[in-house]
N, CA, C and O atoms as a Tinker XYZ file with bonds, in Angstrom:
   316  protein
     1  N    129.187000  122.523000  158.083000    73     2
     2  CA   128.459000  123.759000  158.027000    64     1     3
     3  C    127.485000  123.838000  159.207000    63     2     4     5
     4  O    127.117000  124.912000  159.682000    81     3
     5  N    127.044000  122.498000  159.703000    73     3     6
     6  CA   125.953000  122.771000  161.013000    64     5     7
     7  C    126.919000  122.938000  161.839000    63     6     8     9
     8  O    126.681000  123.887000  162.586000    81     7
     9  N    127.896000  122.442000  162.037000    73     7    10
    10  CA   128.897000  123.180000  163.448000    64     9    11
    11  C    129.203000  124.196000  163.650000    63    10    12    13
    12  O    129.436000  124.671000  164.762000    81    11
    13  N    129.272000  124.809000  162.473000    73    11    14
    14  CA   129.696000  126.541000  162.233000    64    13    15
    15  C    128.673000  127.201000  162.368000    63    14    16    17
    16  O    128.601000  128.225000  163.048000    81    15
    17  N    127.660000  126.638000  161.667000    73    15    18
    18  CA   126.270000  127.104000  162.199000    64    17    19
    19  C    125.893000  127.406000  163.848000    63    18    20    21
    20  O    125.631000  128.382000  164.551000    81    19
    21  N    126.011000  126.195000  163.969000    73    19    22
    22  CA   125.668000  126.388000  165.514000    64    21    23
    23  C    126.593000  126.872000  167.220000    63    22    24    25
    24  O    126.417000  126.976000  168.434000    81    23
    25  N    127.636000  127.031000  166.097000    73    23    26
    26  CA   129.094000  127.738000  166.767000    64    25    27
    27  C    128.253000  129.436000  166.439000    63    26    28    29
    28  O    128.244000  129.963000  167.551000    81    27
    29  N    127.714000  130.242000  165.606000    73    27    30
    30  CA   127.920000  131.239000  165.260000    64    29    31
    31  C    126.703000  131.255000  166.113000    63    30    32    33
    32  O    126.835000  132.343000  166.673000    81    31
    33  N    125.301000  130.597000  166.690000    73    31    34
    34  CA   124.194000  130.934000  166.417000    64    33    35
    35  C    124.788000  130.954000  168.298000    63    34    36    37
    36  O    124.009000  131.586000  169.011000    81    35
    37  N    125.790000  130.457000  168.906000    73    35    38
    38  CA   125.952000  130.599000  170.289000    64    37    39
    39  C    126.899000  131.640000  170.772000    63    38    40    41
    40  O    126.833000  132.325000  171.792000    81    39
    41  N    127.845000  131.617000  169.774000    73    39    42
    42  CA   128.669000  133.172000  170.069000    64    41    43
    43  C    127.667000  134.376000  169.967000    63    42    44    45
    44  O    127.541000  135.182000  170.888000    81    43
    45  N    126.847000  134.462000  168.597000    73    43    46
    46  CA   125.929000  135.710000  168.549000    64    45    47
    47  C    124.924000  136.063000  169.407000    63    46    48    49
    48  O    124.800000  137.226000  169.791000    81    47
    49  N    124.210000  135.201000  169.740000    73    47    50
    50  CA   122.858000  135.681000  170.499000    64    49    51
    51  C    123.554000  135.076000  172.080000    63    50    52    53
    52  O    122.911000  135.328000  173.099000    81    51
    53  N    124.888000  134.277000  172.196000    73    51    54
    54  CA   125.033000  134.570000  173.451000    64    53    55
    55  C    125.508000  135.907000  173.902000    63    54    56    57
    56  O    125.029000  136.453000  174.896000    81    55
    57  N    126.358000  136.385000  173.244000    73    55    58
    58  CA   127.370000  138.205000  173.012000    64    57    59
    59  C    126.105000  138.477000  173.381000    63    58    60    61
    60  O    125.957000  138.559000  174.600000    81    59
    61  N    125.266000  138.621000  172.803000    73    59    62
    62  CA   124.050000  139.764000  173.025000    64    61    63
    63  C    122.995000  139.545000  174.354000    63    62    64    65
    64  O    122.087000  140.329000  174.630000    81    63
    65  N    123.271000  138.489000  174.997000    73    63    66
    66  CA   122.549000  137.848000  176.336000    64    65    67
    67  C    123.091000  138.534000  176.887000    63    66    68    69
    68  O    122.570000  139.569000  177.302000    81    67
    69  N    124.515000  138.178000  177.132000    73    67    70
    70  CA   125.612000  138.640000  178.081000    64    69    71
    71  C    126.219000  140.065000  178.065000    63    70    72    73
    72  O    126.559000  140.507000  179.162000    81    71
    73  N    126.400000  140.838000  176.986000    73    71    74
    74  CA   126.164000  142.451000  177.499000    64    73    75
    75  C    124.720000  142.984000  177.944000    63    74    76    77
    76  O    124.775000  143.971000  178.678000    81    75
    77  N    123.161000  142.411000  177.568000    73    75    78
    78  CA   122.407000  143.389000  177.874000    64    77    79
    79  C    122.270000  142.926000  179.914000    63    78    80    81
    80  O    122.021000  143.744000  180.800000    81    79
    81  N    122.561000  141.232000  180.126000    73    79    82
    82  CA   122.559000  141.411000  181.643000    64    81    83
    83  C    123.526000  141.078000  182.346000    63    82    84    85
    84  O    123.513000  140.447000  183.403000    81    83
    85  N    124.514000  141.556000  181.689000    73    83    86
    86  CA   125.560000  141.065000  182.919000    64    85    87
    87  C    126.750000  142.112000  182.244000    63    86    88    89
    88  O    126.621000  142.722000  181.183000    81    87
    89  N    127.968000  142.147000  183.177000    73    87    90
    90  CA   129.051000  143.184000  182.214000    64    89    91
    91  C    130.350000  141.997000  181.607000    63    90    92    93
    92  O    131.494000  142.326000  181.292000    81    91
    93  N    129.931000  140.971000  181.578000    73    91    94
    94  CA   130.590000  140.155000  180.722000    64    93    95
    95  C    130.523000  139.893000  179.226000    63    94    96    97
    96  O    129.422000  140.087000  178.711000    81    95
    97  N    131.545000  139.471000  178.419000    73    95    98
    98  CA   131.518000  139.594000  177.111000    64    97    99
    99  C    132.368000  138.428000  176.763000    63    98   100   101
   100  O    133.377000  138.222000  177.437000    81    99
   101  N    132.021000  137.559000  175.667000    73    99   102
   102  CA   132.891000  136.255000  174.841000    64   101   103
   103  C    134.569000  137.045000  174.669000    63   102   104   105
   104  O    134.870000  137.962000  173.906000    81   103
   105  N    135.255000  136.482000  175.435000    73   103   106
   106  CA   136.933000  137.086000  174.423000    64   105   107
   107  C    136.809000  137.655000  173.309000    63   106   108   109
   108  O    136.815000  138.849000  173.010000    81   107
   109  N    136.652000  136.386000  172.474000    73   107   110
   110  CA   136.302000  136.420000  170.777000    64   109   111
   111  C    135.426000  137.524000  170.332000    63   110   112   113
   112  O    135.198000  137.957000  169.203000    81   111
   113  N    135.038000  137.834000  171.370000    73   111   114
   114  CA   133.846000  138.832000  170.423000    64   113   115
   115  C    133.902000  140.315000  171.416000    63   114   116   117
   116  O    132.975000  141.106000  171.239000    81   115
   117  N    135.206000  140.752000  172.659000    73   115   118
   118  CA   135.449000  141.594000  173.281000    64   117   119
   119  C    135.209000  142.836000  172.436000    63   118   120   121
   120  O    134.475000  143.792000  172.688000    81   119
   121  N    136.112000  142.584000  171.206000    73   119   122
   122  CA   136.127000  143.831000  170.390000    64   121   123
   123  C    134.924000  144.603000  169.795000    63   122   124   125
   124  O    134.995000  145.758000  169.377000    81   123
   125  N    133.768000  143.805000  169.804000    73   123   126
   126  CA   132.596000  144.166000  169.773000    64   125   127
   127  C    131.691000  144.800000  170.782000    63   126   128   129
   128  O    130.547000  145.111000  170.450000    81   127
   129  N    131.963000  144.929000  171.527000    73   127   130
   130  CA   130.935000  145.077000  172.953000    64   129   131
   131  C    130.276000  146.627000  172.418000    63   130   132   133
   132  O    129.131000  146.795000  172.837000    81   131
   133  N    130.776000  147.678000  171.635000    73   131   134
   134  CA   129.947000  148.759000  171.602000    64   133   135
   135  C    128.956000  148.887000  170.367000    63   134   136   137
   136  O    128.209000  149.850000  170.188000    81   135
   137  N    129.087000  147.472000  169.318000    73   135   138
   138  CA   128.468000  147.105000  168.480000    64   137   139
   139  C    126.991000  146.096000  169.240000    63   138   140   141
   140  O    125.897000  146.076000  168.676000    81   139
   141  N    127.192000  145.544000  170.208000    73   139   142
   142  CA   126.088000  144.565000  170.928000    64   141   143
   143  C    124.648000  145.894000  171.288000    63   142   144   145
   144  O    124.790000  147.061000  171.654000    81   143
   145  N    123.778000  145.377000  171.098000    73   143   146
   146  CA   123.413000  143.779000  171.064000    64   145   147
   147  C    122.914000  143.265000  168.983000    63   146   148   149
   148  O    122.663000  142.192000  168.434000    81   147
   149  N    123.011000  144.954000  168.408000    73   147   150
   150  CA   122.706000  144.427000  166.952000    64   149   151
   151  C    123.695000  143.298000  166.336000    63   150   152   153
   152  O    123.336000  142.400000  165.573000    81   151
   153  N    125.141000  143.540000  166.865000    73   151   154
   154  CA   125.998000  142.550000  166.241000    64   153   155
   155  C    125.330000  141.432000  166.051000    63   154   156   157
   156  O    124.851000  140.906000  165.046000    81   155
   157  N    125.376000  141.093000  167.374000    73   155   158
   158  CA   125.094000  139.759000  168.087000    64   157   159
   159  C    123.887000  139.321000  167.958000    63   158   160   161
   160  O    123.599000  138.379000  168.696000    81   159
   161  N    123.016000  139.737000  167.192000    73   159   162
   162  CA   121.975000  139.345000  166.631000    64   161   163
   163  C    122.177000  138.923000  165.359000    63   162   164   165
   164  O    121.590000  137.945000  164.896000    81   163
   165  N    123.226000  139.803000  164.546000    73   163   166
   166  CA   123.320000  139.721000  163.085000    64   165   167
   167  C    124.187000  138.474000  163.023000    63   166   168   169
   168  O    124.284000  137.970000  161.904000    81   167
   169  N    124.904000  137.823000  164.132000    73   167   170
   170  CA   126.033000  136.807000  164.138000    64   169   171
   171  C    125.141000  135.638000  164.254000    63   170   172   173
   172  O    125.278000  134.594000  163.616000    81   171
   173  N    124.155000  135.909000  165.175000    73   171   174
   174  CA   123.206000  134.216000  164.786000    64   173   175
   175  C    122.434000  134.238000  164.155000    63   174   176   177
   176  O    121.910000  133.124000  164.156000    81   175
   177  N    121.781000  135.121000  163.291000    73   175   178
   178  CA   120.744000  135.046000  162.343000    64   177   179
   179  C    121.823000  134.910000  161.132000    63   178   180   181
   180  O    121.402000  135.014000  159.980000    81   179
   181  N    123.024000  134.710000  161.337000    73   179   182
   182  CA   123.966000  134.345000  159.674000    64   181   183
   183  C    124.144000  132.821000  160.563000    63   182   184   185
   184  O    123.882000  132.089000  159.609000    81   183
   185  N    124.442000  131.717000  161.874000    73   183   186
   186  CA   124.303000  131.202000  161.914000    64   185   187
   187  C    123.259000  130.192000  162.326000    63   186   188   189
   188  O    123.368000  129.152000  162.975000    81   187
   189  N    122.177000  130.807000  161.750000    73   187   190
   190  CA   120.602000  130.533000  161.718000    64   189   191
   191  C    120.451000  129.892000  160.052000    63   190   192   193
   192  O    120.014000  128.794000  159.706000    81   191
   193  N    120.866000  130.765000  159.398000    73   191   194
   194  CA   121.313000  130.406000  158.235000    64   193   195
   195  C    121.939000  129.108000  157.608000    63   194   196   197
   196  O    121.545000  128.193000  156.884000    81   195
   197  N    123.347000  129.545000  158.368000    73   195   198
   198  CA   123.996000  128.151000  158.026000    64   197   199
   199  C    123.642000  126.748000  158.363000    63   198   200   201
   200  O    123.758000  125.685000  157.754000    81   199
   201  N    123.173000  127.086000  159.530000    73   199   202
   202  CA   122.273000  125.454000  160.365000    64   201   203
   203  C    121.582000  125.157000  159.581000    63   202   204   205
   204  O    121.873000  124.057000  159.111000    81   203
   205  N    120.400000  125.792000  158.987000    73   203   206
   206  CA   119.760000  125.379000  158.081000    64   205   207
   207  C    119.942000  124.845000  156.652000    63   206   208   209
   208  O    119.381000  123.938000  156.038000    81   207
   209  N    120.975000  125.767000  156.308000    73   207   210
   210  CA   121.727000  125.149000  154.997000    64   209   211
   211  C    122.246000  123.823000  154.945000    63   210   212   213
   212  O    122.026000  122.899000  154.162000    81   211
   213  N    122.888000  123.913000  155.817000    73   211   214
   214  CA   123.549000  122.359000  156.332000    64   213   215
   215  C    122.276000  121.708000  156.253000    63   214   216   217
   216  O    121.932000  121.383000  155.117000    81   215
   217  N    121.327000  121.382000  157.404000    73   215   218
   218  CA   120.101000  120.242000  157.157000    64   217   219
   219  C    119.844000  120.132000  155.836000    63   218   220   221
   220  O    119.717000  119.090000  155.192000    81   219
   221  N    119.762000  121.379000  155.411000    73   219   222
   222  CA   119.129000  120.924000  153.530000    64   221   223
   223  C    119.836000  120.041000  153.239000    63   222   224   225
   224  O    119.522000  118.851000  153.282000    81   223
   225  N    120.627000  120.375000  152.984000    73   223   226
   226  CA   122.533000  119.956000  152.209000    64   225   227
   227  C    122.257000  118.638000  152.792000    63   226   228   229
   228  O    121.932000  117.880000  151.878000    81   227
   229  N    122.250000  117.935000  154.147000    73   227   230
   230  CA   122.296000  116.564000  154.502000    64   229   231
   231  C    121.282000  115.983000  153.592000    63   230   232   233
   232  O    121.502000  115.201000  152.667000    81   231
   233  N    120.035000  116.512000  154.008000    73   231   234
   234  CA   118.778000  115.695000  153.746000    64   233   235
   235  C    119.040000  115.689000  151.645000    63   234   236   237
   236  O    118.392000  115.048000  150.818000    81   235
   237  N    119.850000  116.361000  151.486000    73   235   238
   238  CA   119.492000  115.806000  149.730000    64   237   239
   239  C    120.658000  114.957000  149.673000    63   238   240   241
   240  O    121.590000  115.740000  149.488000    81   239
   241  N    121.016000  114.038000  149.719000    73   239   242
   242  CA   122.017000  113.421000  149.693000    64   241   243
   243  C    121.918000  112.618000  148.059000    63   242   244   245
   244  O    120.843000  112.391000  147.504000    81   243
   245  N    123.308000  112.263000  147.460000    73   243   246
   246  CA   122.655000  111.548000  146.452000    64   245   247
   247  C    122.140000  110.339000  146.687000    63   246   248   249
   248  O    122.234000  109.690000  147.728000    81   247
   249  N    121.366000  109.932000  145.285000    73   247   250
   250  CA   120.726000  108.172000  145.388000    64   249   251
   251  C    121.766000  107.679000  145.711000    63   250   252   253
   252  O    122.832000  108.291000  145.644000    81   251
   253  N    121.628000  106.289000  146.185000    73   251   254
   254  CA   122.494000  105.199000  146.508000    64   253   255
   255  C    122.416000  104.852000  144.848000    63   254   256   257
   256  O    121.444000  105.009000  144.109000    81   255
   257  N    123.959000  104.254000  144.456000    73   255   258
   258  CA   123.969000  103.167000  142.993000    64   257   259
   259  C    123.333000  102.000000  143.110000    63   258   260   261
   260  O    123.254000  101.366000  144.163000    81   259
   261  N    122.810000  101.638000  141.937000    73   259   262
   262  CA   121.396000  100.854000  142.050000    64   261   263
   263  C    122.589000   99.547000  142.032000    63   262   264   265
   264  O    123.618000   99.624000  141.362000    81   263
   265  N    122.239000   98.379000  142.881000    73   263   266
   266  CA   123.222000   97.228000  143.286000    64   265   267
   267  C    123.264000   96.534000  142.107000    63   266   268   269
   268  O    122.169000   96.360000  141.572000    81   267
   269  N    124.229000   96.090000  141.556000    73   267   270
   270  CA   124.465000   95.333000  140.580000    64   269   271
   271  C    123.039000   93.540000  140.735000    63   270   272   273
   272  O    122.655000   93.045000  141.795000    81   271
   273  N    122.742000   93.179000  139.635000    73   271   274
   274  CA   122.091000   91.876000  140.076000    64   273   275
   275  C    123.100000   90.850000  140.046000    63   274   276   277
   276  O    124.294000   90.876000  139.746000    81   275
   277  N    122.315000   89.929000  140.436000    73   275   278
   278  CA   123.080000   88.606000  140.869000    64   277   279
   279  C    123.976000   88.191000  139.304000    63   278   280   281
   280  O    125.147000   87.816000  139.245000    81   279
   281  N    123.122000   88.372000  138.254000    73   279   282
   282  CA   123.245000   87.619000  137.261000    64   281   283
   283  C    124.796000   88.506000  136.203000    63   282   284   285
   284  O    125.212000   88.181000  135.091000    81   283
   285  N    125.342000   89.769000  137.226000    73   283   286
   286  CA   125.949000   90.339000  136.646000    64   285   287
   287  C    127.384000   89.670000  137.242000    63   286   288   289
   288  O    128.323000   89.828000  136.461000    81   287
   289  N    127.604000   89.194000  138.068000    73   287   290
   290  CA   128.247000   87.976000  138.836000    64   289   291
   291  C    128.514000   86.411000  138.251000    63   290   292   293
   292  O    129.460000   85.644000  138.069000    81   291
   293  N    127.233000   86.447000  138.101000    73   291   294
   294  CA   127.553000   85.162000  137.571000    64   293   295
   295  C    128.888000   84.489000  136.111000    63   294   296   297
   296  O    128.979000   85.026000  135.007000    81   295
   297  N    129.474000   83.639000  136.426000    73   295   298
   298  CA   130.142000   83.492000  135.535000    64   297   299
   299  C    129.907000   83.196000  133.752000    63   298   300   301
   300  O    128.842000   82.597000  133.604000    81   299
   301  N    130.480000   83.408000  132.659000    73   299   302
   302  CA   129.734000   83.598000  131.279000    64   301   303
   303  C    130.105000   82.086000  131.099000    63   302   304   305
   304  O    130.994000   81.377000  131.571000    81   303
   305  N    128.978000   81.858000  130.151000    73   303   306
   306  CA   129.145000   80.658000  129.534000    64   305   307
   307  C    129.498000   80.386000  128.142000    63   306   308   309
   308  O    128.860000   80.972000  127.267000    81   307
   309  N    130.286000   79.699000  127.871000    73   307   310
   310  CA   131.301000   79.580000  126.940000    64   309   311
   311  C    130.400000   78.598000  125.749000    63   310   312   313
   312  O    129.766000   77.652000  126.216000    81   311
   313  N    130.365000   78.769000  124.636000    73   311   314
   314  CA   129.644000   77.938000  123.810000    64   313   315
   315  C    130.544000   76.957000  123.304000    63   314   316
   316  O    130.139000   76.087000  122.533000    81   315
């Protein structure tokens, strides 16, 4: 999700760099050019989003399983 994130947050606000100064436009995003520069704002503020989602999403990770003790190893003793 952070790759997509940060895939969307460079197609969008780049689309929108690149029509307001130059007459170039992403392939991928040609079909848009009379939608720029709102598109292309709305394309990285959804991958503004996702970047962030993702960090959450990493940072809660579950607990680690608590390690078995030694004594759960050890062999039983027979009476």
């Amino acid at each position: 999700m952070v790759r997509f994130g940060f895939a969307l947050i460079l197609l969008g606000f780049g689309s929108m760099a690149l029509s307001q100064y130059s007459d170039r436009q992403f392939v991928i995003l040609m079909w848009a050019e009379p939608m720029q520069p709102a598109l292309g704002i709305g394309v990285g503020a959804l991958g503004i989003v996702l970047l962030v989602l993702g960090l959450v999403q990493k940072g809660r990770k579950p607990a680690a399983p608590a390690q078995p003790s030694i004594q759960d190893y050890s062999p039983r003793q027979q009476p």
